[in-house]
N, C-alpha and C positions, 0 to 999 in steps of 0.2 A: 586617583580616587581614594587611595591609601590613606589623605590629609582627611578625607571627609568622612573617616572610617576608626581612626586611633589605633590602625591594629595595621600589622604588615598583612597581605594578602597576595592570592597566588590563582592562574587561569579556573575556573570551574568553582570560585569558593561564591556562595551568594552572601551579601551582605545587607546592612541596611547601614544607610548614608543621610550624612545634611544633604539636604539641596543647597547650594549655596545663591541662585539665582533662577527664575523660570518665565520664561515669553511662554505670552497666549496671541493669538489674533482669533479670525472667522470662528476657528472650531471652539473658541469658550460661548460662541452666539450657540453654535449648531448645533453641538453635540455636550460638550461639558456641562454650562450650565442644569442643564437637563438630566443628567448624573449626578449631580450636585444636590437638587431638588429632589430627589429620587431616596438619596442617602440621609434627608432629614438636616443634613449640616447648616449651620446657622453661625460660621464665624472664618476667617481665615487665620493659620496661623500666622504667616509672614507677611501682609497686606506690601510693606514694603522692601519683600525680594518676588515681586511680580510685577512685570511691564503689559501691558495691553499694547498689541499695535496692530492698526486695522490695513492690510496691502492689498488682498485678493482682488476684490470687486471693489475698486476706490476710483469716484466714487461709487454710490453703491446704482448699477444699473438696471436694477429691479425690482421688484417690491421683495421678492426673496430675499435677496441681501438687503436690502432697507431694513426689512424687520430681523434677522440676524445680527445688523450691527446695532439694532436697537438694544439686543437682548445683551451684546457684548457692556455696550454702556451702563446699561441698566444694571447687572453686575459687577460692574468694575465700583461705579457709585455706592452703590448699596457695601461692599466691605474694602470699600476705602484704600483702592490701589492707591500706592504711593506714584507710581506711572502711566498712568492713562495716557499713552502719548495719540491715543486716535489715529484719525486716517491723513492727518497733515504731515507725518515726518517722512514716511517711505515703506519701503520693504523692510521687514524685521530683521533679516538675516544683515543687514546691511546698517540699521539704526542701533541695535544692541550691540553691537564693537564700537562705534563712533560714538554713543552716552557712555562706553566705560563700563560696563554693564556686563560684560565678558572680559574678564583677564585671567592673567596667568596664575596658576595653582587653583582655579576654581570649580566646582563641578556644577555645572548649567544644563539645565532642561530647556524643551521646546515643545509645542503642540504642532510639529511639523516635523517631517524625516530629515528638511537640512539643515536643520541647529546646528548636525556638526560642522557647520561652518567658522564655529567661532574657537574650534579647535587647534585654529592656524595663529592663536595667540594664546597659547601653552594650557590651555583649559581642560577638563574632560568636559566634553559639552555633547549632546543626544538627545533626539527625538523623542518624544513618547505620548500616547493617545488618551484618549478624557478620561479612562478610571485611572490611568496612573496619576495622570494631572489633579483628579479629586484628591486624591490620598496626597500629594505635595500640599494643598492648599491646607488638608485639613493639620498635617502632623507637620510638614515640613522637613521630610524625610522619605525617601524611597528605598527598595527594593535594587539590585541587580544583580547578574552572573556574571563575574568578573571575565571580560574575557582574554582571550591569548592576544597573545600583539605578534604583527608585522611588522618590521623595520624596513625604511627605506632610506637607505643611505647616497644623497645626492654628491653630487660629483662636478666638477667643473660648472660652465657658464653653458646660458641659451644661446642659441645662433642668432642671428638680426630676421626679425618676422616670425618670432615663433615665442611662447607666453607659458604662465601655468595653464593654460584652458590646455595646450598642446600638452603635457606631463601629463595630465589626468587623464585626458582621452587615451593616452598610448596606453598609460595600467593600464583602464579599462578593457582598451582590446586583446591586451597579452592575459589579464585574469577573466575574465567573463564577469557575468551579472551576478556570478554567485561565489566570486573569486575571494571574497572575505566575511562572506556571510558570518555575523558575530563576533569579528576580529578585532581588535582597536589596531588603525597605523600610528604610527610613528616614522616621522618624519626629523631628518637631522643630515650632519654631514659638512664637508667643505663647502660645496657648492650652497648650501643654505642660502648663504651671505649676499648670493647673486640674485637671490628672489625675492622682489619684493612683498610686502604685507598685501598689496592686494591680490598678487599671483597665488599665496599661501590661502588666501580666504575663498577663490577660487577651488583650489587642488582639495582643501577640506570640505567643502560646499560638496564635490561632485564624491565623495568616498562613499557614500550611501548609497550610489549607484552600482554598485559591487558586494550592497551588501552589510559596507561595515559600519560596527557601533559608534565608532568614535575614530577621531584624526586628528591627532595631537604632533606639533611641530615644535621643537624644542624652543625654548625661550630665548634668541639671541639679544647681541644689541639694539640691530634694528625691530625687532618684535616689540622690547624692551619701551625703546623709545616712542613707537609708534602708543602704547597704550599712555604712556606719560603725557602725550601730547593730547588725547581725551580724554582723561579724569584726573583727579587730586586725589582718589580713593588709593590708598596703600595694595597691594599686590605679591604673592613671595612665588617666584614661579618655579617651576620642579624640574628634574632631570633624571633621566635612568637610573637607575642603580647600576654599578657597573658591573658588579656578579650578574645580573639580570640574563634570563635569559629566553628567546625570542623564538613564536613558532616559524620564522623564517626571518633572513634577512637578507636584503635584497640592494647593490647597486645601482642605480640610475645615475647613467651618463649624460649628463644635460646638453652637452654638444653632440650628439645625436638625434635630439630630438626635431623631428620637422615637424610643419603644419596637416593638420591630422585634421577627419571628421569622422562624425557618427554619423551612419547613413540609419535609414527608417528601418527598425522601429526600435530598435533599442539604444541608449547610448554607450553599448559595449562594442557595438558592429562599428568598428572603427577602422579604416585604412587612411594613408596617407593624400593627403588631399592631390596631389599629383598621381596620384593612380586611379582616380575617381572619372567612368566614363565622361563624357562633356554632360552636364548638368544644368538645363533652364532653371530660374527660378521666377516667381512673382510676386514672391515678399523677402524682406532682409530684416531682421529681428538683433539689434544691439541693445541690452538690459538686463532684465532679469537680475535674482538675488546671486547670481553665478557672474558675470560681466557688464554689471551696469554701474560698475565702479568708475572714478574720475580719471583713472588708468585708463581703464577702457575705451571710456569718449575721448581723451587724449588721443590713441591709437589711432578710433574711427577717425577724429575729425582732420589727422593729420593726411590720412590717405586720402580722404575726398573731397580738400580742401583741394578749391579751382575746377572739380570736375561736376558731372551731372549727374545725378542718379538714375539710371536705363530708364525708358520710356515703358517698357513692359514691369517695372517693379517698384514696389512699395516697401520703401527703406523707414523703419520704424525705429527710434530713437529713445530710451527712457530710462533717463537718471536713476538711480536707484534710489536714493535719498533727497529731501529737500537738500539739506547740506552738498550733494553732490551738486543738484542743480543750481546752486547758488553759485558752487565755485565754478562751474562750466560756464556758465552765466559771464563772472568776473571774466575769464581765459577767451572766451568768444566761442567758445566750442558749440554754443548752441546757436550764433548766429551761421557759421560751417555751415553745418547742418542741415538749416532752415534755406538758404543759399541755395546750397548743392541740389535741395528739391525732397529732402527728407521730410518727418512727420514728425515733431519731438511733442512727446505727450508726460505729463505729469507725473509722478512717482509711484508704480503701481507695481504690482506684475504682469498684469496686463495678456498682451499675446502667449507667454509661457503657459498659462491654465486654459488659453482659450475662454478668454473672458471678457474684459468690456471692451475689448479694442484690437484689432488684427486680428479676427478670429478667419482661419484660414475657409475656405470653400472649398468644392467637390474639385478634383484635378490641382487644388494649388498648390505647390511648393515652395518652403519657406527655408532659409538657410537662417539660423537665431544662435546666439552665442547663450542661450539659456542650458539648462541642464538634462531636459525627457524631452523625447521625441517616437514615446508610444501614440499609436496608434489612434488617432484621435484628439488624441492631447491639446492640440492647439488649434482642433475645430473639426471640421467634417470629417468620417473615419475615412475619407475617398483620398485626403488630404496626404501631401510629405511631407516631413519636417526634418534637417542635417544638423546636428548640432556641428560648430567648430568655434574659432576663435576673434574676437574682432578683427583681427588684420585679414581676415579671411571674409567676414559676414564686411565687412565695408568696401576689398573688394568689389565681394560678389555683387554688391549693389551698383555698382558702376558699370561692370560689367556685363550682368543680367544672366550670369551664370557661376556654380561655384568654382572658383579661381582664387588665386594668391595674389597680393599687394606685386609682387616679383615676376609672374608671368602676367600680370596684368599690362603693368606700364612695359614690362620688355616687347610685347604683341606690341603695345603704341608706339616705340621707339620703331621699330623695324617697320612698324605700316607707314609711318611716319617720312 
């Protein structure tokens, strides 16, 4: 934030910063606007450092959201977003790194708690709600409390069947819901090199879940490259200071890590999926802006290519990106899918809000490689929902209960 600031800074100092970029979706129909109008404003400062993108309720399934995304447009139109990408491209979290639109050394806003997901490509990137978002629009500049940082210094390589969705869930269980409340991570180390960009976009995705502001992973070559390969825009990305110093820092041994869930209702309640009573399910949830990466359908379609999806369950399928679907498309992953007896639905969020598709029922339980699984969240409050990882939610679809890719097929070798 330092770069957006001209001045060195230190935990507890409050600043005022450029914005350098800011995603709106739903909430500039519902809520912004409306603040907007309120405040008298009549012009944007930066028209093109603002993306629109419409994911929540895509399309829109009711006259609520119809006229929400009327009002989104209607807005965007009127002061001449340079990005109106609409409700064609995908989830935000998910189209703002693939346009380039989030890189390294940049400080990014979002009208949504998991912006910090674009943190996993050396950004300070953060949520923030419609009066902060007016104040970006009008000066182009915001307010924050710098806060303290955690280090997490990764270590070695994953085991075969286990992912970032598995790294994030363990913090979460070892810190709690409130285990960073205000903190920015940082993320770095040897192991780095082992995790790829979408595991990284995952692990920053879920940091808000604990709490924290921001989730910044150091700039390597593959981070490096990965942005090179979606824009032509220049970039200078940043690295600790090395005097710097950290309100904790912390090892993580990446060959430790096994397949892990979050059981109901928080996704801090986390134990390892091998210690998890036997568990029915009646929906399987692969997407969302947490796992509906081309990683991720790779995973899924690789475990349940040749097999069936359980007769008691509804294996829900969704790209997170046009782009994603395009290339799962090329790879055959969406034919897998459609085969094995799965549902693959267009690019949305979909079942994670409990919105236009998979909305759970009284008694059902949903195993979703999304990121909440409060109480309600993805439909009746009678409902459960487990968060874990695709090789785990593609499993479990097969098998009709939560299980691993590894005790799945081992039970069929020996029944066998």
């Amino acid at each position: 934030m330092g770069n957006a600031t001209n001045r060195a800074i230190v935990p507890g100092d409050f600043v005022q910063a450029r914005v350098d970029f800011m995603m709106v979706h739903e909430q500039l129909g519902g809520r912004i606007h409306v603040e907007y109008d309120k405040l008298g404003l009549d012009h944007i400062h930066d028209p093109d450092k603002v993306a629109l993108v419409l994911d929540h309720w895509v399309p829109a399934p009711d006259v609520r959201a119809a006229t929400m995304h009327q009002a989104c447009r209607l807005f965007a139109q009127k002061y001449k977003f340079e990005h109106d990408l609409g409700m064609t491209e995908g989830i935000c979290h998910q189209v703002i790194p693939e346009r380039g639109f989030a890189r390294p050394g940049m400080l990014v806003v979002g009208a949504d708690s998991h912006t910090t997901t674009y943190g996993a490509l050396n950004c300070f990137a953060t949520g923030i709600g419609a009066t902060d978002a007016c104040i970006v629009f009008a000066t182009g500049e915001l307010w924050f409390r710098t806060p303290p940082t955690i280090r997490f210094d990764l270590e070695g390589d994953l085991p075969p069947g286990t992912c970032g969705k598995d790294i994030i869930l363990g913090l979460l269980g070892q810190w709690g819901e409130d285990g960073w409340n205000y903190a920015s991570l940082e993320f770095g180390g040897s192991g780095l090199a082992n995790l790829s960009v979408d595991g990284r976009l995952t692990i920053a995705n879920m940091a808000v879940e604990g709490g924290a502001k921001a989730a910044i992973f150091e700039a390597d070559q593959t981070a490096k490259e990965w942005v090179r390969n979606h824009t032509d825009e220049s970039f200078q990305s940043v690295m600790p200071d090395l005097e710097c110093e950290y309100a904790d820092r912390v090892p993580v041994d990446l060959t430790q890590i096994a397949p892990m869930v979050a059981r109901p209702f928080s996704p801090a309640n986390v134990i390892p999926v091998a210690e998890l009573p036997d568990t029915p399910i009646t929906e399987a949830f692969l997407g969302s802006c947490t796992n509906g990466r081309i990683e991720d359908l790779r995973i899924g379609a690789r475990i349940i290519q040749g097999q069936l999806v359980h007769p008691d369950v509804q294996f829900i399928v969704i790209p997170a990106s046009r782009q994603v679907y395009l290339q799962a498309l090329h790879e055959g992953l969406i034919e897998t899918f459609i085969r094995a007896g799965a549902v693959v639905g267009h690019s949305t969020c979909g079942p994670c809000i409990g919105g236009s598709m998979g909305v759970l029922g009284p008694d059902d339980v949903c195993v979703s490689s999304s990121n909440r699984n409060f109480k309600g969240r993805m439909g009746h409050p009678d409902s459960q929902s487990y968060l874990a990882s695709p090789f785990v939610v593609a499993a479990s679809a097969i098998a009709g209960k939560i299980t691993t890719p590894e005790e799945l097929f081992h039970v069929r070798e020996v029944a066998s």
